[in-house]
C-alpha positions in Angstrom: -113.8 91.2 18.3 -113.2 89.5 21.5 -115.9 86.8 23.2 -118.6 89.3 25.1 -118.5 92.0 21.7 -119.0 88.7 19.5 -121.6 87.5 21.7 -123.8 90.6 21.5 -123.5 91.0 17.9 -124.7 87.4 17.1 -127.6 87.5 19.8 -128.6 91.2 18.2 -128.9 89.6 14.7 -131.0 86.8 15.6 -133.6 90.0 17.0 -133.2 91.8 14.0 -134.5 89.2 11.5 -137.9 89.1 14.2 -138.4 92.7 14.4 -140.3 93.0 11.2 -142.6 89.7 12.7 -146.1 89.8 14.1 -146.7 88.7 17.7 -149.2 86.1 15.7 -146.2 85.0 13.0 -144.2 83.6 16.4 -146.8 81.2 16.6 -146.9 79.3 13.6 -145.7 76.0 12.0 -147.5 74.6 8.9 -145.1 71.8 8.3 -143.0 69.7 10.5 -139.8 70.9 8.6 -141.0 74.3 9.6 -139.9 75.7 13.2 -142.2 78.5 14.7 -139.7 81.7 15.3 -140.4 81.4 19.2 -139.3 78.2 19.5 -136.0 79.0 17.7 -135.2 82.4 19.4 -135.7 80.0 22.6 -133.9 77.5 21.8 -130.6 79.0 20.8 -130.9 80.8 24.4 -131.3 77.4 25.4 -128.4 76.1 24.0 -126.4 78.9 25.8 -128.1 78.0 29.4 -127.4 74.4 28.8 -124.4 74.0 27.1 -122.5 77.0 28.7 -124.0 78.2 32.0 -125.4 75.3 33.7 -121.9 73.4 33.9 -119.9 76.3 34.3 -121.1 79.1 35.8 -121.0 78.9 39.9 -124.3 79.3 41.2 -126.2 80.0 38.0 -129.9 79.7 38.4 -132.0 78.4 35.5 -134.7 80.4 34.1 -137.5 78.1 33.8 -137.2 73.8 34.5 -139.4 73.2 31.9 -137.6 75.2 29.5 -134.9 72.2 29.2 -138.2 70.0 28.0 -139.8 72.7 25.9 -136.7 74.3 23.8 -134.0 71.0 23.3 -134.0 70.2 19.9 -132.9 66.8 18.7 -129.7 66.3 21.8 -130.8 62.9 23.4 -127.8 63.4 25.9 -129.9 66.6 27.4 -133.4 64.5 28.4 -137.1 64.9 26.8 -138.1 67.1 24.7 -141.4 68.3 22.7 -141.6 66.4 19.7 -140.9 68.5 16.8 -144.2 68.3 15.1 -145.9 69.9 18.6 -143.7 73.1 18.5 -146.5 74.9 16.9 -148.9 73.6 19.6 -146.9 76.1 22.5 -149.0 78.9 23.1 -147.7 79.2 26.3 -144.8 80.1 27.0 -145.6 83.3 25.3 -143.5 85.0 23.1 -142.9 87.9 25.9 -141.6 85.2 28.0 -139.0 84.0 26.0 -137.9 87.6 25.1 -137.7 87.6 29.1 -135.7 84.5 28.8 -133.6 85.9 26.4 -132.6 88.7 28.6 -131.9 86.2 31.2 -129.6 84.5 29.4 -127.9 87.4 27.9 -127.5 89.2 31.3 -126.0 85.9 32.6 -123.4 85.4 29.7 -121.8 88.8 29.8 -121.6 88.6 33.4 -119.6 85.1 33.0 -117.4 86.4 30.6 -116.1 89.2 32.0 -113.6 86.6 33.7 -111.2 85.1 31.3 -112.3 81.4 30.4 -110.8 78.1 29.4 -110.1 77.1 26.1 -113.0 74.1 26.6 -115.5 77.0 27.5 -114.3 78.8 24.4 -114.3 76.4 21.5 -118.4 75.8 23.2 -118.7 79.6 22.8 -118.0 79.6 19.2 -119.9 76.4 18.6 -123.3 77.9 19.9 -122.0 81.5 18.1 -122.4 79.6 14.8 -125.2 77.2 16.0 -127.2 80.5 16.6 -126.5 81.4 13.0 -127.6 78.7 11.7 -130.5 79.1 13.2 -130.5 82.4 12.1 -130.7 80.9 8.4 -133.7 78.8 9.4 -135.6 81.6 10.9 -135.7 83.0 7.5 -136.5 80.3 5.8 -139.2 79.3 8.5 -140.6 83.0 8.2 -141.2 83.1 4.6 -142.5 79.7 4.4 -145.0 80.7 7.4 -145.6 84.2 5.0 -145.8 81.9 1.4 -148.4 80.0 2.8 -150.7 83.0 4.1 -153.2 83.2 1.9 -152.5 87.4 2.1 -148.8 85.9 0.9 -147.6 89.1 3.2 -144.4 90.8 2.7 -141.8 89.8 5.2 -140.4 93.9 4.4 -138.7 95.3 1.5 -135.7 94.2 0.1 -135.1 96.3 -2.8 -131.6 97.9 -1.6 -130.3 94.3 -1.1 -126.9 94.1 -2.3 -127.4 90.4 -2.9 -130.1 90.6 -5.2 -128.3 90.7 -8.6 -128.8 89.5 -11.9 -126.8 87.0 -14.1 -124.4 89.2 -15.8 -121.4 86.9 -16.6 -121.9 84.5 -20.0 -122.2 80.6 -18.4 -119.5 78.7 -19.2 -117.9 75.3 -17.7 -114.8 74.9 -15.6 -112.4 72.2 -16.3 -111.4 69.6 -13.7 -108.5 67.7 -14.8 -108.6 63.9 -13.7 -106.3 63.3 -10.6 -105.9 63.8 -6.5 -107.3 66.3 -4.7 -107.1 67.7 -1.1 -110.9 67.3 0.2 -111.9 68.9 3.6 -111.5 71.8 6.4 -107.8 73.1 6.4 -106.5 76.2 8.5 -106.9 78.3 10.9 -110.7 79.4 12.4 -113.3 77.3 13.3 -115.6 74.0 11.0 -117.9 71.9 12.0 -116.7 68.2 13.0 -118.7 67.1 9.3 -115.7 69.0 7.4 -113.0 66.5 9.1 -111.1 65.1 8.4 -108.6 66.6 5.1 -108.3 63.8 3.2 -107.9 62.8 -1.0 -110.4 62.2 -3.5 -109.4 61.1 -6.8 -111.5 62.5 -9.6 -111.9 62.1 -13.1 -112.1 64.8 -16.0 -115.0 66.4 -15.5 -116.4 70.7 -16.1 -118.7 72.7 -13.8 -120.7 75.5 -14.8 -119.7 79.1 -13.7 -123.5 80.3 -13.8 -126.5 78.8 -11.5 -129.5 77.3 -13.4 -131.6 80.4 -13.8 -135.7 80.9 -13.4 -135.4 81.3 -17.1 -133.8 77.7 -17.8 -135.7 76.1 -15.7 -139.4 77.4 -17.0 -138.1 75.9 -20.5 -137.8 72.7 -18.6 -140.7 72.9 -17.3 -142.6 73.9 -20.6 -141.0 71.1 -22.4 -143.2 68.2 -20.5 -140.3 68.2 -16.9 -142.5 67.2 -14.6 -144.8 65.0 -16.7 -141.7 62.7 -18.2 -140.5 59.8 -15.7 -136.9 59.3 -18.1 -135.4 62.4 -16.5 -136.8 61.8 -12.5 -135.1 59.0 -10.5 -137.8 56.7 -9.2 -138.4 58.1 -5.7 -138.3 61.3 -7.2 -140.8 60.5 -10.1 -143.3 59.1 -7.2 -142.7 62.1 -5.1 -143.8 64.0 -8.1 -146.9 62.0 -9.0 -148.0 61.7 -5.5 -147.3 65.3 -4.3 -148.9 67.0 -8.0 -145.8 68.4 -8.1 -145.8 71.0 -11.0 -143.0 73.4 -10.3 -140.6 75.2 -7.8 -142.3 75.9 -4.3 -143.8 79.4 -3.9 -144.7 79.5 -8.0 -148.2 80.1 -8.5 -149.7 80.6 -12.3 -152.2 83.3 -12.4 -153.4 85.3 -15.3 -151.4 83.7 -17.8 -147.8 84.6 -15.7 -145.8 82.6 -13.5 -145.3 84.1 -9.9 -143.2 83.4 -7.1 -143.6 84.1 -3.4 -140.5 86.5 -2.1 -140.0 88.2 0.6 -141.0 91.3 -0.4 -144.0 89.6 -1.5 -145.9 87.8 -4.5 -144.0 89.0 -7.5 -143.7 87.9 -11.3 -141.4 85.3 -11.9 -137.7 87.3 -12.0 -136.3 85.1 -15.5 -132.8 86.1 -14.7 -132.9 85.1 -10.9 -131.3 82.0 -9.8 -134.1 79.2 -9.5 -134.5 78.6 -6.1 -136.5 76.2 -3.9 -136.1 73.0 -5.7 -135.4 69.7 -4.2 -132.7 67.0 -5.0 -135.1 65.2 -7.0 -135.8 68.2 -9.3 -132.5 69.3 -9.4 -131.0 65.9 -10.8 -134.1 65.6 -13.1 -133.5 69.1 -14.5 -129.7 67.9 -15.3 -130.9 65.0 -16.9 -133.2 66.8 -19.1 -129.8 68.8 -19.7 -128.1 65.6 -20.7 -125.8 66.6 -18.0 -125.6 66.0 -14.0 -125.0 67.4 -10.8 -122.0 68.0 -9.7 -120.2 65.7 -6.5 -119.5 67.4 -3.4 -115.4 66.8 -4.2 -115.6 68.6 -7.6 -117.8 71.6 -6.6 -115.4 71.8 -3.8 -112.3 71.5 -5.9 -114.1 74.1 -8.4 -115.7 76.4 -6.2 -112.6 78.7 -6.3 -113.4 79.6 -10.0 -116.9 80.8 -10.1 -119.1 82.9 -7.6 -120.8 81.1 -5.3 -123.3 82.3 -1.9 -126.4 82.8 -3.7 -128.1 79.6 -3.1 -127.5 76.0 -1.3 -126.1 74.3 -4.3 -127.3 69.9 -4.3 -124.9 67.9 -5.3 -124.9 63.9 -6.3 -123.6 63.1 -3.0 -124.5 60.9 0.2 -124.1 62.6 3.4 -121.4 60.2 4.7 -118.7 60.7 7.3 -115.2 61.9 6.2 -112.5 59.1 6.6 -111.2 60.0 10.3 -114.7 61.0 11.3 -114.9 61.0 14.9 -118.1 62.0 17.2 -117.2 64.2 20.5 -118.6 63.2 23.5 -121.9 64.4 25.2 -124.6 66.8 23.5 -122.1 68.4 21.1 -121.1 64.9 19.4 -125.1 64.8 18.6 -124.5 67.9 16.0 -123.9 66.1 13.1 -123.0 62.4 12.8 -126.4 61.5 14.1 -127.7 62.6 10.4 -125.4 61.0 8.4 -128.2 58.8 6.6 -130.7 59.3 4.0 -129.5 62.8 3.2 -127.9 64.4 0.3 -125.2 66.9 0.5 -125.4 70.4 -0.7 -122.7 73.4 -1.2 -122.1 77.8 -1.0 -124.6 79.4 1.2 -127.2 81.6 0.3 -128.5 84.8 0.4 -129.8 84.7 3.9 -126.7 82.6 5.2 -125.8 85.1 8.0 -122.5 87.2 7.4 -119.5 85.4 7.6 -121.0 81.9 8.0 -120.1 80.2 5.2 -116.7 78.8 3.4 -115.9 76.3 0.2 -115.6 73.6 2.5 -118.7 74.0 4.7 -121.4 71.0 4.0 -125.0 71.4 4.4 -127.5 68.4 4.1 -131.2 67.7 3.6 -133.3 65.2 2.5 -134.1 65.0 -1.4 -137.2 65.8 -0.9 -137.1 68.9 1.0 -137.3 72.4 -0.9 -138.3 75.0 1.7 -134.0 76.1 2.0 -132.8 78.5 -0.8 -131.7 75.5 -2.7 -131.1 75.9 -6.4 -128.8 73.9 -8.8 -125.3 74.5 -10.7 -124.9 71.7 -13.6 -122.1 69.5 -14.5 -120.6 67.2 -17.2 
């Protein structure tokens, strides 16, 4: 697939995941962690105007000056921008505008890269193709948190013929790790992300890693046995989060009518027992495995591991710090802002999940959030 063909396909996708939305669901952000789908579909056109066509396209012509203010995210390097919490305060521009914008962009792009271009302007190109699908993750995250919290709890559409949605079939069992040095990081051919540099060795020590991800089933006997009302198994932080949020299971779980139910995106549905459990945070995650006598696994030994089991379901936590690789450098300007910026007070997670866009995802890939957060398809795999 060369550069214009790969272009147009990742554009189309982001388009595809809003065509089920209503004009109204662009709109909306009920948290801060929560991005309104018009200000993401904007600002991954954004990021193509900015980081692409501004500096080297002769004679381009931006779309809109304020655009620069209204759709940067977090990139100091490219001047002010709307705080994150206002993004759901932008009626204006509308969402027909930044469709238009869109087209702008798009038009633009294909017309520059009809001419061959430089391997600087390429390596950018494939940076924003996989910084759009990220976003493209987030959008669907961000849409069914916007839908979960609808009081209709609306379905997004149906996902029934889903090829992803599969039960556990395969008896759980545990994957040895033998103690010694292992090769740790991004290796090959194809494009990472600067956070999966540079290879280096970890030493581990004997350890096993389950082949099966902690189902809805396991974690409702947690749950029944006292989980969230016993501080032994919650680290403190996590036990305060607990207390002070009235935390009392996964997010999007409601009880009604003597049943557990869980917000999808096909809509409020009883709890699916043999369904990964999904939507927990760091802090539930590492208090379910203590309740388990066990633990989670480190980044290093689910990466070592990973090639035994099936993974790509959910964004696995593991018991690691979001720290810099050894060799770690930051690149200059906007793109150096990507990652290294966020290498504090965030724990690392593993795999993908099952709205992790096609072919955006590998063993050594390294997402990260803070342990509190749970609105990601975040779920848990055990260790000992």
């Amino acid at each position: 697939m060369n550069l214009v063909e790969k272009y147009k396909s990742v554009r189309k996708y982001t388009e595809e995941i809003c065509k089920p939305l209503l004009t109204e669901d662009y709109v909306v952000q009920p948290i801060v962690d929560v991005s309104p789908p018009k200000w993401h579909i904007g600002h991954v056109t954004w990021f193509f105007e900015t980081i692409i066509l501004k500096p080297f396209m002769k004679d381009y012509v931006e779309f809109n000056s304020q655009f620069n203010y209204v759709f940067n995210s977090y990139y100091e390097t490219a001047g002010a921008r709307v705080i994150r919490t206002d993004r759901g305060n932008l009626s204006r521009p509308s969402v027909e505008e930044i469709y238009k914008y869109r087209k702008y962009v798009d038009d633009a792009m294909q017309k520059f890269l009809q001419n061959p271009v430089s391997k600087e302007v390429e390596d950018l190109l494939i940076i924003g193709f996989n910084h759009e699908q990220q976003h493209q993750e987030l959008l669907m995250t961000d849409i069914k948190y916007i839908l979960g919290n609808n009081p209709l709890f609306p379905a997004y559409q149906s996902l029934s013929n889903r090829s992803d949605k599969t039960e556990h079939k395969d008896k759980n069992h545990f994957v040895k790790i033998e103690k010694g040095l292992y090769e740790i990081g991004f290796d090959g051919e194809g494009f990472c992300f600067d956070n999966e540099l540079k290879r280096h060795s970890e030493y581990l020590v004997d350890c096993s890693i389950a082949t099966q991800l902690v189902s809805n089933k396991d974690f409702l006997e947690f749950m029944n046995d006292g989980g969230y009302k016993n501080f032994n198994y919650w680290h403190s932080d996590g036990w305060a989060w607990v207390k002070n949020s009235q935390i009392v299971a996964p997010l999007y779980w409601h009880y009604m009518d003597n049943n557990w139910y869980n917000y999808t995106l096909e809509g409020l549905q009883l709890i699916d027992l043999n369904e990964p459990v999904c939507h927990i945070c760091f802090y539930e995650a590492a208090a379910y495995a203590s309740w388990k006598g066990m633990r989670l696994p480190t980044e290093f030994e689910w990466e070592v591991a990973a090639k035994k089991f099936n993974w790509g379901r959910r964004w696995e936590w593991t018991d690691s710090a979001y720290l810099p690789y050894p060799g770690f450098s930051k690149a200059p300007g906007a793109i150096g802002e990507y990652n290294g910026k966020f290498m504090v007070n965030q724990m690392v997670l593993r795999g993908a999940s099952d709205v992790t866009s096609p072919g955006h995802s590998r063993i050594t890939y390294r997402n990260f959030f803070q342990p509190n957060l749970r609105w990601q398809y975040t779920g848990v795999r055990l260790a000992k």
